[in-house]
C-alpha positions, 0 to 999 in steps of 0.5 A: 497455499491450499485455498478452499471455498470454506477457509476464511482462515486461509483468505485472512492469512493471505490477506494479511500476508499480502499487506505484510509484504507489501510493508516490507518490500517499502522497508527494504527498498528504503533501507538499501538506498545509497544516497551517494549513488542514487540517480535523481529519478531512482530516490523521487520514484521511491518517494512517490512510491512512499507517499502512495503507501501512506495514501494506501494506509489512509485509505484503509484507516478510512474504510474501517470507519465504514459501518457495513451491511452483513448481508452485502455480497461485497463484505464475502470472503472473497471480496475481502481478499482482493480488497488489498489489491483494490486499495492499492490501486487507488492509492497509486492512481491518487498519487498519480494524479494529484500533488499531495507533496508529500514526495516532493518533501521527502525528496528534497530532505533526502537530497539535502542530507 
C-alpha cells in the first residue's frame, strides 16, 4: 500500500486495517480449537491471549474519552498509525503482570464443557 506524507485516507485504512486483523485472526484462532485435542497449555495460552484482547479493547474505549490538544504533536497522523501497536503492547504487559482472571474463567468453562 502506497503511503505518502499527505494521505490521512491511507493512514486510516491501514489503521483500521491493522485492528481488523488483529479481530479476525482471535476470531479464527478461537473457532478452529479442537477442545478433544488441545494441549492444557494450547487452550489457556488462547485465553490469555483472549483476556489481553479485552484489555486491548479497554483501553481503547478509555483513551476516546480523552479530550485532546489539536495542536499536540502526538494527536499527527502518524502518531495516530502506530497507536494500534502501542495499545497492544500495553494490554499484553497488563495481562502479563496482573491476575485479572478473566483467563483463568474462560479456561476453566472450556475445560469443563
Amino acid at each position: 500500500m502506497d503511503v505518502g506524507f499527505n494521505s490521512n485516507l491511507n493512514l486510516y485504512e491501514i489503521e483500521n486495517t491493522s485492528s481488523k486483523t488483529e479481530t479476525e485472526k482471535l476470531g479464527k484462532k478461537l473457532s478452529d480449537i479442537d477442545l478433544d485435542n488441545v494441549t492444557d497449555e494450547e487452550l489457556l495460552e488462547t485465553c490469555k491471549q483472549f483476556e489481553s484482547y479485552l484489555v486491548e479493547q479497554v483501553i481503547k474505549g478509555m483513551e476516546k474519552t480523552i479530550m485532546k490538544d489539536e495542536d499536540d504533536e502526538s494527536s499527527s497522523s502518524y502518531a495516530k498509525c502506530f497507536e494500534d501497536v502501542k495499545i497492544q503492547d500495553y494490554a499484553s504487559k497488563i495481562t502479563e503482570q496482573t491476575d485479572l482472571g478473566i483467563a483463568k474463567m474462560l479456561y476453566e468453562s472450556m475445560k469443563k464443557n
